[in-house]
C-alpha positions, 0 to 999 in steps of 0.5 A: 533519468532512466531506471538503469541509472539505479543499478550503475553506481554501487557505491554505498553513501549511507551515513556510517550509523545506518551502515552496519546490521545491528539491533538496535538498543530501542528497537521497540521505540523504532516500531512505534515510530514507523507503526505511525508512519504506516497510520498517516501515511495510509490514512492520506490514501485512503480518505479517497475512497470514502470521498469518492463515495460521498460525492457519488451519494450527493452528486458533487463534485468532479465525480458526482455528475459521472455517468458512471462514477463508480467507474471514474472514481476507481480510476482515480484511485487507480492513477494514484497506485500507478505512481505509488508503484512506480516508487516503490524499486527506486524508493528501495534502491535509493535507501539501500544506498543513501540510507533507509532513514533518509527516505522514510522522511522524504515519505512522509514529508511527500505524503504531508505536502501533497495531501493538502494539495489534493485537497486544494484542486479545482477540477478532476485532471488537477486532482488526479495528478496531486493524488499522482504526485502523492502516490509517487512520494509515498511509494517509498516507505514500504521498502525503506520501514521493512528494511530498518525493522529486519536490520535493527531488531533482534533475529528472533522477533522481526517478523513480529516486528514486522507484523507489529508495525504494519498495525499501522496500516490497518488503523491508518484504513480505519482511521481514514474509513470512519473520519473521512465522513466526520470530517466531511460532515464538520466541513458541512456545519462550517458552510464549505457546501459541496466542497466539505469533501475537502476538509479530511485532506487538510486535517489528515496532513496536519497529522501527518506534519506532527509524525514527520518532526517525531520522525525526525528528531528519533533519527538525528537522536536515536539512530544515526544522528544528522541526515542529507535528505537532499541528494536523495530527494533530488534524485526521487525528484528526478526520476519522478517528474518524467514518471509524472508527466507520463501517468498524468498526459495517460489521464488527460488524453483519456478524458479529452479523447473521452475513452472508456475507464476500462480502456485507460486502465488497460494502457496503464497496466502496460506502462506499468508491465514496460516499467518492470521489464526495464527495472528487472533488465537493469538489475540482470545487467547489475549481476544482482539477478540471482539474489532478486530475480530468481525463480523461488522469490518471483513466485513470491512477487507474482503471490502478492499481487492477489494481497495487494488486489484484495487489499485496495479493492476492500478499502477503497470500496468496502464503505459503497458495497457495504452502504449499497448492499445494506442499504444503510447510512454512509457513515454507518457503512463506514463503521462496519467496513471498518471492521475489516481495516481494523481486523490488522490490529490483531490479524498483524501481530498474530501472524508475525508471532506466528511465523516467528513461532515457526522458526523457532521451533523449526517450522514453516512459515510457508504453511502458515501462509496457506492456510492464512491464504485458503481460510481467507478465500472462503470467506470472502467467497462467502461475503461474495455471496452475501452482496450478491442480491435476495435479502439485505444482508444485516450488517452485523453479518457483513462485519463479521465476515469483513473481521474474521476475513481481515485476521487471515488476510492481515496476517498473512503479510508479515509471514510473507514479508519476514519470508522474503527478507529472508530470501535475499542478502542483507544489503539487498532487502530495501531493493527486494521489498522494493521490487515486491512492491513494485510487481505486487502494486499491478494489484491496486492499480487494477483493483479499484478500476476494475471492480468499479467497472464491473459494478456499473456494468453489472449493478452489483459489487459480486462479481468484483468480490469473486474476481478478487477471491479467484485471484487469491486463490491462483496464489495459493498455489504460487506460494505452494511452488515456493521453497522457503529460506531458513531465517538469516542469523548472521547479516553484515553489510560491507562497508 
């Protein structure tokens, strides 16, 4: 299946229910909802991170005897956002298309399997192609939440929405942050050994299969009533087998030819630059340029690749800088990172209030995001700085920045999110979030690679902590081209 067969067929086969803009009477149960979609599903991503650093600490499994781990396990993690970028377009355009419902299932049913799969492999290419395989299904849930927030809740909260719902993202980070270890640790006391690192798979995917038969049931009950989950899986299935096969021979080819890590992130980023020079032809071919690909909404997709960058480099490295730099227990450098995941818990709310607050009163929501954005870059020019060597830094320190910094990054998402849906035509906003996604996820797929790169070439994670504040900081300036659209009071998609 090629991208372009996204684009040729227009025909709308949502269910009539999941049609019409409208809000939704129990709208706020739809936010609790897809807040604990956001928990699970980023929860399954995340234990990665703290996984790959348990195996570096004991010199276990596939990671442990690397000469240089750090390097290797950022590829893993990302391999992983590779397939979850690739996702994200199609994700989109399938929910604009057959229905925004039916992919949040398809998601979060992907995230559940294959989580437990992850945690079934044997060696590392087996592993690196479940945790593919995971990325790809889990990348459609983004376009698909952001799109039924902004369809079914009243005008004058869907940024707050937007806002309160991707809470869930930062719990599901601290959930997998902290319970990781513990988990670990209880795999240990069960005499699993070296193969603990297993146990956090199995009991995340648990808690995912619980959110997926609530999911579920609101939908058949709540919005829409039955769905036809199969001719949108099949055709995710289809165009994700060949994208598959493509990032996993990229992976086995470089552990057999036995290329440096910086080599095999340099080719994945080509794939990936290749992939979106497709999908953006396609759309110019569709004559849906004009509302995706103009000029004020690209300076957008360009600005967030720098989120996506900090985001992946904090969670899926915070645990080691933190552990490395204080010199501290893995579990005690879990609970302090964590202070950055969990700064969404209020950094996300406040910033959709904000931007909501903005349009209300006849504001912008552009200038929150500068200020959101510069605030930010400091401070994590200043943690930079605090890793960077001389004294241990405490960590109490290291929290306090890793929180204060959290609530201005955390709170710059929703803004520039309720910022793009406005941005683009009603029925267009899964295929935007999608292609925002999609160009934003070059981030967090370099992010943990690079920075890992940098730290066994250096012996510090400082020059990673700079390099992701610099990239922050160039998109200040790309935010500071773009002309914001007033927020949509009237959106109907035609039938």
């Amino acid at each position: 299946m090629t991208t372009g067969s996204f684009e040729g067929n227009t025909t709308r086969d949502v269910a009539s229910s999941d049609r019409p803009v409208g809000v939704l009477a129990n709208y706020k149960a739809l936010w609790a909802l897809l807040l604990f979609g956001w928990i699970v599903s980023y929860a399954d991503r995340t234990l990665t991170g703290p996984v790959v650093a348990w195996m570096i600490q004991n010199k276990a499994g596939f990671i442990g005897d690397s000469a240089n781990p750090a390097a290797l396990g950022g590829l893993v993690g990302s391999m992983f956002f590779l397939g979850y970028m690739l996702t994200q377009y199609p994700g989109g355009r399938l929910g604009d298309r057959f229905g925004h419902r039916e992919m949040i299932i398809v998601s979060l049913l992907a995230a559940c399997v294959l989580t437990i799969v992850s945690g079934l492999m044997v060696g590392l290419v087996a592993f690196v192609a479940a945790r593919v395989l995971t990325g790809l299904g889990e990348g459609v849930f983004y376009s698909n939440d952001r799109t039924l927030i902004i369809n079914h809740t009243p005008v004058a909260k869907r940024t707050l929405g937007l806002g309160i719902v991707i809470v869930g993202l930062s719990i599901g980070l601290t959930v997998g942050i902290i319970f990781t270890p513990i988990t670990i640790a209880w795999g240990t006391s069960l005499g699993m050994g070296a193969d603990a690192w297993r146990m956090p798979f199995f009991v995340f995917a648990a808690f995912t299969f619980v959110v997926v038969l609530i999911a579920f049931t609101f939908f058949r009950t709540k919005l829409g009533g039955a769905m036809r989950l199969g001719p949108p899986f099949l055709r995710l299935l289809g165009f994700s087998l060949p994208t598959f096969v493509v990032i996993v021979a990229l992976f086995l080819l470089a552990e057999t030819l036995r290329w440096p890590e910086w080599l095999t992130a340099t080719v994945a980023t080509v794939i990936a630059i290749v992939y979106i020079a497709v999908i953006v032809r396609g759309v110019q071919r569709s004559g849906r340029g004009p509302a995706l690909l103009n000029r004020n909404i690209w300076l957008v997709y360009l600005a967030y690749i720098a989120i996506l960058w900090n985001l992946w480099f904090f969670s899926f490295w915070s645990v080691q800088i933190v552990k490395e730099a204080a010199q501290s227990s893995l579990l005690a450098a879990a609970l302090t990172a964590a202070f950055n995941a969990g700064a969404g818990i209020l950094g996300f709310p406040a910033g959709g209030w904000l931007a909501d607050r903005a349009v209300r009163t006849g504001r912008s929501r552009k200038t929150l995001a500068l200020v959101c954005t510069g605030v930010y870059s400091v401070l994590v020019l200043i943690f930079g700085w605090s890793v960077s060597g001389g004294e241990k830094p405490s960590l109490a320190l290291l929290g306090l920045l890793l929180f204060t910094s959290g609530l201005f990054f955390n709170a710059l998402q929703p803004i520039v999110q309720g910022m793009t849906g406005d941005m683009v035509p009603a029925a267009e906003r899964g295929s935007a979030f999608g292609m925002l996604n999609l160009v934003s996820e070059i981030g967090a797929v370099l992010s943990p690679v690079v920075s890992g790169i940098l730290r066994d070439a250096t012996g510090s994670w400082a020059p990673g902590v700079f390099v992701a504040a610099g990239i922050m900081i160039v998109s200040f300036f790309l935010y500071l081209g773009v002309r914001e659209a007033p927020a949509h009071h009237e959106d109907p998609i035609p039938a």
